[in-house]
C-alpha positions in Angstrom: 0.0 0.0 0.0 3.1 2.6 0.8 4.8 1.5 -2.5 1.6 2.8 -4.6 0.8 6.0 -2.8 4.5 6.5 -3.5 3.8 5.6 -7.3 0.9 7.8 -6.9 2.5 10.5 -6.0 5.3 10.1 -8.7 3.3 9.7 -12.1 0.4 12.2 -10.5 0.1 13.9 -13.9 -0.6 10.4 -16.0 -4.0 10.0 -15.6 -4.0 6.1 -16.4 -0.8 4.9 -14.5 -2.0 7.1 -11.4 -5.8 5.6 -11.5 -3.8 1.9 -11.8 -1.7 2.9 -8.7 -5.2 3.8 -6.2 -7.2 0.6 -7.4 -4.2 -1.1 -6.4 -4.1 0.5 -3.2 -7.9 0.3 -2.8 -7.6 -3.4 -3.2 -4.7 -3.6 -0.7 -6.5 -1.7 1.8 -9.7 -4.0 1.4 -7.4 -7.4 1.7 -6.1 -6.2 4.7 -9.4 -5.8 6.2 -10.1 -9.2 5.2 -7.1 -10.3 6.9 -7.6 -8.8 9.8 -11.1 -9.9 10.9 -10.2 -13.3 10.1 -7.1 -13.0 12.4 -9.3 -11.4 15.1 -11.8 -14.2 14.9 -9.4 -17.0 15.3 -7.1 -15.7 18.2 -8.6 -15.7 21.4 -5.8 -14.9 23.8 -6.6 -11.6 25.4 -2.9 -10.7 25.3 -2.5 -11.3 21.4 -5.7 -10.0 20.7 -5.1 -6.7 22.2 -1.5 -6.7 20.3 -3.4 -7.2 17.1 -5.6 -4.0 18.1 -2.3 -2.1 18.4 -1.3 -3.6 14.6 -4.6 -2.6 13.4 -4.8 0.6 15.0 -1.5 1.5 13.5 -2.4 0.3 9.6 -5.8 2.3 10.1 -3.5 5.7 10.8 -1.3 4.9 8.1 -4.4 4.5 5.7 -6.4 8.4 7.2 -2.5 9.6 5.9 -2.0 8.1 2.7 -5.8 9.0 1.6 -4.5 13.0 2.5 -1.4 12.5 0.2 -3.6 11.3 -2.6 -6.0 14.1 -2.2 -3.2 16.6 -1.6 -2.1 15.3 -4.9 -5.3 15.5 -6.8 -5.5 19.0 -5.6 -1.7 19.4 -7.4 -0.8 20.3 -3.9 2.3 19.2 -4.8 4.7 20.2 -1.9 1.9 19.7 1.0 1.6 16.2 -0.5 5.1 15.1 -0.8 6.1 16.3 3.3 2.8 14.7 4.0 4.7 11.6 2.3 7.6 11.7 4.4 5.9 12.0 7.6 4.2 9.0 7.4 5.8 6.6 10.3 4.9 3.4 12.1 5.4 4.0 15.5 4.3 1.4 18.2 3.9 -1.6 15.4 7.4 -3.3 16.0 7.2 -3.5 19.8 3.2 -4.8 19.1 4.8 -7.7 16.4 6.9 -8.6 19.1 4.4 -9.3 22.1 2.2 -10.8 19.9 5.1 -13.3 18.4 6.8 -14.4 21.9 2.7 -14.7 23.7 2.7 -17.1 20.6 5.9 -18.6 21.1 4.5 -18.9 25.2 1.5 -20.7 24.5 3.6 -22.6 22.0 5.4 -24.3 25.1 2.2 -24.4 27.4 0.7 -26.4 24.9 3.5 -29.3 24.4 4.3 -29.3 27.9 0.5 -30.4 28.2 0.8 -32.8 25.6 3.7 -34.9 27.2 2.2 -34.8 30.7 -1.2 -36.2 28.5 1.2 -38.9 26.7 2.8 -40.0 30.0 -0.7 -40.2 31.7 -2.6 -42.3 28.4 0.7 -44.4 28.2 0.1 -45.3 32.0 -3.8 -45.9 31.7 -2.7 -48.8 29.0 -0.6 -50.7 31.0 -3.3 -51.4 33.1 -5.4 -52.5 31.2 -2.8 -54.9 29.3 -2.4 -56.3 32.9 -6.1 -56.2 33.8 -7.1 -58.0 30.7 -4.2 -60.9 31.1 -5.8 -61.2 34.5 -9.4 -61.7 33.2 -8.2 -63.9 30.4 -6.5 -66.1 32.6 -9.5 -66.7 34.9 -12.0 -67.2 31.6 -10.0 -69.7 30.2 -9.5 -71.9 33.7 -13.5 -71.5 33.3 -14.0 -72.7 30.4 -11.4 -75.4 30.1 -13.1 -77.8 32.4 -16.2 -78.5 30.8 -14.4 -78.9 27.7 -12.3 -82.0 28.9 -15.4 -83.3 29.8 -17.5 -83.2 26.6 -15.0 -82.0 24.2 -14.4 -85.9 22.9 -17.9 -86.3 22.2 -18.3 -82.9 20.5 -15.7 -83.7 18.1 -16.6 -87.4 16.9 -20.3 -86.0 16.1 -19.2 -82.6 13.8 -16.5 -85.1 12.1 -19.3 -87.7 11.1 -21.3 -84.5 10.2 -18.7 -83.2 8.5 -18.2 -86.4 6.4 -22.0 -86.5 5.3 -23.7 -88.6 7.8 -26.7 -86.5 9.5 -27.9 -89.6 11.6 -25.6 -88.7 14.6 -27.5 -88.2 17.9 -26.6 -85.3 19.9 -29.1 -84.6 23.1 -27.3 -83.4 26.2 -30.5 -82.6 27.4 -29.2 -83.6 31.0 -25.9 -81.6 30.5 -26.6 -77.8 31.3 -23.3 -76.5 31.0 -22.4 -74.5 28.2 -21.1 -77.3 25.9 -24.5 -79.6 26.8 -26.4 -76.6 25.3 -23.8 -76.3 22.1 -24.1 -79.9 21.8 -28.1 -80.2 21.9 -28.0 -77.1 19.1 -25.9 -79.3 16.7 -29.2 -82.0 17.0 -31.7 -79.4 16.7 -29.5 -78.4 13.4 -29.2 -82.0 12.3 -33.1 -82.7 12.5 -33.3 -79.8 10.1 -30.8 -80.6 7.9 -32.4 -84.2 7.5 -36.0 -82.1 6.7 -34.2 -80.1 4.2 -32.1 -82.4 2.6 -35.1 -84.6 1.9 -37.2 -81.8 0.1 -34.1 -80.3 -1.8 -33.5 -84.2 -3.5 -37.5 -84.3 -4.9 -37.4 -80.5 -5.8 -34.4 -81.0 -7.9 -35.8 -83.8 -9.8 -38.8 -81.9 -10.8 -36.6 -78.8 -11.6 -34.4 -81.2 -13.9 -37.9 -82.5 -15.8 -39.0 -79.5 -16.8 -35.9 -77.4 -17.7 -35.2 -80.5 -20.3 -38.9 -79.8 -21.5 -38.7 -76.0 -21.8 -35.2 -76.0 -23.7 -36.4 -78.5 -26.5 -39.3 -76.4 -27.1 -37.0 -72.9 -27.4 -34.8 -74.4 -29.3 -37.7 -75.1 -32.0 -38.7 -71.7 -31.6 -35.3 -70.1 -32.0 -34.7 -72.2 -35.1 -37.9 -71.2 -36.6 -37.8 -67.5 -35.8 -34.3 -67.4 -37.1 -35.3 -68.2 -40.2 -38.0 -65.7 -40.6 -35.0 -62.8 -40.0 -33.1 -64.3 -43.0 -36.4 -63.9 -44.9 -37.2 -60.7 -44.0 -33.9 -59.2 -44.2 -33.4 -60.4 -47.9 -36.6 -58.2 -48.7 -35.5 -55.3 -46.5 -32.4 -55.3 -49.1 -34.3 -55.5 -52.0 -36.4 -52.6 -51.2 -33.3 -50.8 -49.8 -31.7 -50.9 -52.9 -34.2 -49.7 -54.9 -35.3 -46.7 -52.7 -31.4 -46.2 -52.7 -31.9 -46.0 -56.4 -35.1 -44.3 -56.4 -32.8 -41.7 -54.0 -30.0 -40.6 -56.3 -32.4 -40.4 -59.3 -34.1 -37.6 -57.3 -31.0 -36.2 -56.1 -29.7 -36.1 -60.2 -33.1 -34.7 -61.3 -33.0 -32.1 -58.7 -29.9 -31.5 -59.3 -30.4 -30.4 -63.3 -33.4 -28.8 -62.1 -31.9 -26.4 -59.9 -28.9 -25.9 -62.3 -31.2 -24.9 -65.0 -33.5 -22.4 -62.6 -30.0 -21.0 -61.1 -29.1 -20.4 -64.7 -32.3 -18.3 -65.6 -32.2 -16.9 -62.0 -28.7 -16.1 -62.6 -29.4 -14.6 -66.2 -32.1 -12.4 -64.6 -29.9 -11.0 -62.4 -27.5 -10.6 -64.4 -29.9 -8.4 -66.8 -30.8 -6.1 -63.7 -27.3 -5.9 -62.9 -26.2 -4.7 -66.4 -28.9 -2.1 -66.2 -28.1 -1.3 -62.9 -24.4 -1.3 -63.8 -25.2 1.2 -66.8 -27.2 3.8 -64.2 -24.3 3.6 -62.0 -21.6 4.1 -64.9 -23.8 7.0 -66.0 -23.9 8.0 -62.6 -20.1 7.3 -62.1 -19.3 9.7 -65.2 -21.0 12.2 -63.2 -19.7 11.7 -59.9 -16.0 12.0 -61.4 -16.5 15.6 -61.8 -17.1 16.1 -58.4 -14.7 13.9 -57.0 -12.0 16.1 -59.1 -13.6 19.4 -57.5 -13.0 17.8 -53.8 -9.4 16.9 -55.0 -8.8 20.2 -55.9 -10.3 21.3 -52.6 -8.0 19.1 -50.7 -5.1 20.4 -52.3 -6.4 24.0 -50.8 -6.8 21.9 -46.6 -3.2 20.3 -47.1 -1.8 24.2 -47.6 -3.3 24.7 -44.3 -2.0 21.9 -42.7 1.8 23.7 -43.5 0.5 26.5 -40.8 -0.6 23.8 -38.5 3.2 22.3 -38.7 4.8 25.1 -37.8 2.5 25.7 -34.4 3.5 22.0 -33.4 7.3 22.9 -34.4 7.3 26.3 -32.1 4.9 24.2 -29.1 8.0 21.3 -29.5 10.6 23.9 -28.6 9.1 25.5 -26.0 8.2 22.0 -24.6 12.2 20.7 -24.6 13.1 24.0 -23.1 10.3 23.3 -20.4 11.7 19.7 -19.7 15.0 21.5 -19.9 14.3 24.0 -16.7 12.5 20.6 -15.1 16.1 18.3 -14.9 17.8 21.6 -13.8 15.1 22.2 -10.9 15.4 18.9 -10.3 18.9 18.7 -9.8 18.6 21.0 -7.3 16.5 18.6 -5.3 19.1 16.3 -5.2 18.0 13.1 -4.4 14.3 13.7 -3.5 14.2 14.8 -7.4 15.6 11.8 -9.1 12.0 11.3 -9.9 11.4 14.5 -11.3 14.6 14.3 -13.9 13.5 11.2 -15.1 10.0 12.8 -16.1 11.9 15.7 -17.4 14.0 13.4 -18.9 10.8 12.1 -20.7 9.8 14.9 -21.5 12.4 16.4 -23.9 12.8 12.5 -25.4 9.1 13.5 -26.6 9.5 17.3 -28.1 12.4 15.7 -29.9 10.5 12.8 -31.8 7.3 15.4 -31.7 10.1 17.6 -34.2 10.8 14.5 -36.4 7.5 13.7 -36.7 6.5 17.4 -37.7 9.2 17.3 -40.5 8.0 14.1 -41.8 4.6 15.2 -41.7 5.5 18.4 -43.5 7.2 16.2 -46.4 4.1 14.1 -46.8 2.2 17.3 -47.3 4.0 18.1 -50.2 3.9 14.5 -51.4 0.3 14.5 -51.2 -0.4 17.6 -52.7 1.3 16.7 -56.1 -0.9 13.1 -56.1 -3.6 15.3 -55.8 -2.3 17.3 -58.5 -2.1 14.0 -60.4 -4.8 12.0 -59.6 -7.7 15.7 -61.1 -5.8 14.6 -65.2 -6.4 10.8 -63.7 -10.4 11.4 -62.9 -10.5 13.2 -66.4 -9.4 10.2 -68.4 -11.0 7.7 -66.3 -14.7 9.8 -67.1 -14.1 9.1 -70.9 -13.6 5.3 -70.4 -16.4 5.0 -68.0 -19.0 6.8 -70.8 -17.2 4.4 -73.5 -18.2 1.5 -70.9 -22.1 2.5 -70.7 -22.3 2.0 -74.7 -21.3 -1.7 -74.2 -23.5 -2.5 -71.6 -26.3 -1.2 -73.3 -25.8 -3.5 -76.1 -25.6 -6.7 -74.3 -28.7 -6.3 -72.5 -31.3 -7.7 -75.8 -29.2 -10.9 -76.2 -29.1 -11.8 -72.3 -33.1 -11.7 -72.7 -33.5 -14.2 -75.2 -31.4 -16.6 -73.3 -33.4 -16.5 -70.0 -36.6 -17.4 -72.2 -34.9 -20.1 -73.6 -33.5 -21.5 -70.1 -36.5 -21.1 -68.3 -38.6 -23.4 -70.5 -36.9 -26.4 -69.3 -38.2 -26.1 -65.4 -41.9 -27.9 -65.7 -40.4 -30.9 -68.2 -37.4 -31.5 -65.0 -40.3 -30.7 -62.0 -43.2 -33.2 -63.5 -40.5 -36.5 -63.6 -39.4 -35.6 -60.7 -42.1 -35.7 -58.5 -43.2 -39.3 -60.0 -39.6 -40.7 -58.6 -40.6 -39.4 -55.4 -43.4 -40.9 -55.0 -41.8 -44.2 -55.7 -39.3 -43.0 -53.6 -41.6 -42.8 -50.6 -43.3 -46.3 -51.4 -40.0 -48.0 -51.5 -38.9 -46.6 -47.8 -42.2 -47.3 -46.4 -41.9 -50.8 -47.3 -38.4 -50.9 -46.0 -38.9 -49.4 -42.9 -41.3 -51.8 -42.3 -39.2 -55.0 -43.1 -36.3 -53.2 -41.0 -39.1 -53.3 -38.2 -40.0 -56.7 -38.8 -36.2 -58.1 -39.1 -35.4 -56.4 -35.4 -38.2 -57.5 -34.1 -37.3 -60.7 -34.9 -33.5 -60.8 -33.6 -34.8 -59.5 -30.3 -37.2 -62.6 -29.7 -34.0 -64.7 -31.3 -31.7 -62.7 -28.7 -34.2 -63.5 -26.2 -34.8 -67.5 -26.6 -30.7 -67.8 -26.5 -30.9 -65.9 -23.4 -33.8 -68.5 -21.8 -31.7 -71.1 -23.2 -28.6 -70.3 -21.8 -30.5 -69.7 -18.2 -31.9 -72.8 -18.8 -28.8 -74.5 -19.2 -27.7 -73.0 -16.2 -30.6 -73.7 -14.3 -30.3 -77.6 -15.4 -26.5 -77.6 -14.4 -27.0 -75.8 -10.9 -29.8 -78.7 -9.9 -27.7 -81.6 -11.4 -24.7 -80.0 -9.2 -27.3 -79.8 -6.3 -28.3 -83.5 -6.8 -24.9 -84.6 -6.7 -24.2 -82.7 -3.5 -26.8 -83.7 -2.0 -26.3 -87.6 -2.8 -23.0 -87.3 -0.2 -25.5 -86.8 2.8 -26.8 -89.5 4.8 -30.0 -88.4 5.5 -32.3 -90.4 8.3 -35.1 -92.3 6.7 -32.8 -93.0 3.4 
């Protein structure tokens, strides 16, 4: 924000680099802001927070200052402005960094020391509770151990038979109520069940079996006799594709001609308005040259004007380097609080010099132009008797241009009668293949559909023969 008052205050006199140096300021100003509440919002230390007020405070009186340098400026107060410049100081905002930086650094410390005494303390809590757990798991097992020697043997002979296949094993501890009595009367509960099951799983998949075998015969009739309808119907859908594809590019060639020929009359039409235009304009034209060599003439009188105009810029040029001149001297005075000065002064004369180029040049080009238009009034004279020459050309051609549109625009009915018959065979030969196209996709989706059945059907078939084979392991009770 100090570097663009500064700027500001430099290039004061250029309007567009001066109004680029306060929207940047503006927008500095405004992030700062930003900044700032966000900072207050997050720091909740009163110590800190009353540090940032200082900060704040500080940025705020620096901002009341540099909006009096740019209005000193603005009002060309020059001088006011620039010791309003150099008074500007920060004067509490290191000693206000600094609190605020070592309360940071304070609570910095504050915080780890907590954290370690909060690591020590959790790191305790879980060694006793490693200990307290070994403790309970210990006492659990020397539960649990006992009844296990006890029915642990039996347990394991019945769920090995089970395992093997054979559901007639017996297991009611009904008399047993420790844990492993209750386990073991669950596993007969389970076998009685699995018996049930077993039973109804071995006559469902026989039926399932019957009638899959039934259903895929009949799709597979279906598929082969629906297939064969698509091969049908697509051989007529390419018949009649083929000639509405002929039936097309006959319309398209017909068309074609048609337009060619009402293009050519069209074009011949206009053409016949544009050589009657094009004579009214060349008579118009041979009329027009006369004035145009009466403004070239009074051109000629402007550019000896424009030699008066030169000299002005030539005597403002001097006086302008002489100007920039008294500016580097002034400047030099100022010694190193005008080093910004000379290099506008500086500026300054670099541009009353090219200014004196440029008037030179433009004082030759004067001169240039006035002979082209010296040159170009015998030009206009000649060019008038051509154009007149011109109109009698024009005015001839027009008769035989007619003749030929009559002739070209006799062909249109002939060309629009044959081809409005081909489009209406056009039309009947799409309608009938859009229909066989219909009829054809129609019939791959219910082809595309039987495969599917079939091949769920096939699946189906496998899954029970898998299920009967599985099941045939089991021993069931009542086999």
């Amino acid at each position: 924000m100090a570097r663009n008052v500064r700027g500001y205050a430099v290039f004061f006199d250029d309007s567009e680099t001066r109004d680029s140096y306060k929207e940047s300021y503006n927008s500095g100003y405004k992030e700062f802001r930003d900044r700032s509440e966000d900072l207050i919002k997050i720091v909740t230390d009163p110590i800190q927070k009353k540090a940032i007020s200082v900060l704040i405070e500080e940025a705020e009186n620096h901002h009341q200052k540099s909006l009096e340098v740019l209005r000193l400026f603005d009002e060309k107060k020059v001088a006011d402005g620039a010791e309003m410049l150099k008074s500007i100081r920060f004067a509490n905002y290191d000693e206000a960094r600094n609190e605020f930086l070592n309360r940071s650094d304070y609570l910095l410390n504050q915080k780890n020391q907590a954290l370690e005494q909060a690591q020590q303390i959790l790191l305790l809590t879980l060694l006793v509770s490693i200990l307290l757990s070994i403790i309970g798991t210990i006492i659990t097992a020397a539960a649990i151990t006992l009844p296990l020697k006890q029915q642990l043997p039996i347990a394991i002979g019945a769920t090995e038979k089970i395992a093997q296949g054979d559901l007639t094993q017996n297991l009611d501890a009904a008399e047993d109520r420790t844990e492993i009595g209750q386990l073991l009367k669950a596993f007969g509960s389970m076998t009685e069940k699995l018996n049930s099951l077993l039973r109804q799983v071995q006559q469902s998949g026989i039926q399932v079996t019957s009638s899959v075998t039934s259903i895929f015969v009949s799709n597979k009739k279906l598929e082969a006799t629906v297939t064969a309808q698509a091969a049908t119907t697509n051989q007529v859908a390419a018949t009649a594709k083929q000639i509405a594809a002929t039936s097309s590019q006959l319309v398209k060639i017909i068309s074609q001609v048609e337009n060619k020929s009402q293009t050519t009359a069209s074009a011949a039409v206009e053409s016949r308005k544009d050589l009657m235009h094009m004579e009214t304009s060349m008579v118009k034209l041979a009329g027009d040259t006369d004035i145009v060599s009466e403004k070239l003439g009074a051109i000629g009188a402007k550019a000896n004007n424009i030699n008066n105009i030169i000299t002005t810029i030539t005597k403002v040029a001097d006086r302008t380097n002489l100007l920039s001149l008294n500016a580097a001297m002034e400047a030099e005075k100022a010694g190193h609080y005008g080093k910004g000065f000379a290099v506008v002064a500086k500026e300054i004369a670099r541009l009353a010099d090219q200014t004196a180029v440029a008037t030179l040049d433009i004082e030759n080009m004067v001169k240039e132009m006035q002979g082209a238009v010296s040159i170009g009034v015998t030009e206009m004279d000649k060019f008038t008797q051509k154009v007149k020459q011109m109109v009698e050309v024009v005015h001839n051609i027009s008769p035989k241009l007619e003749s030929i549109i009559e002739e070209v625009q006799s062909l249109s009915p002939s060309f629009q009668q044959v081809s409005n018959r081909i489009e209406t065979q056009l039309q009947e030969a799409s309608q009938i293949s859009d229909s066989m196209l219909q009829l054809s996709e129609g019939s791959s989706q219910i082809v595309d559909l039987l495969r599917g059945i079939n091949g769920a059907m096939e699946e189906l078939d496998n899954a029970a023969k898998g299920l009967r084979l599985e099941i045939s392991r089991f021993k069931v009770a009542g086999d």
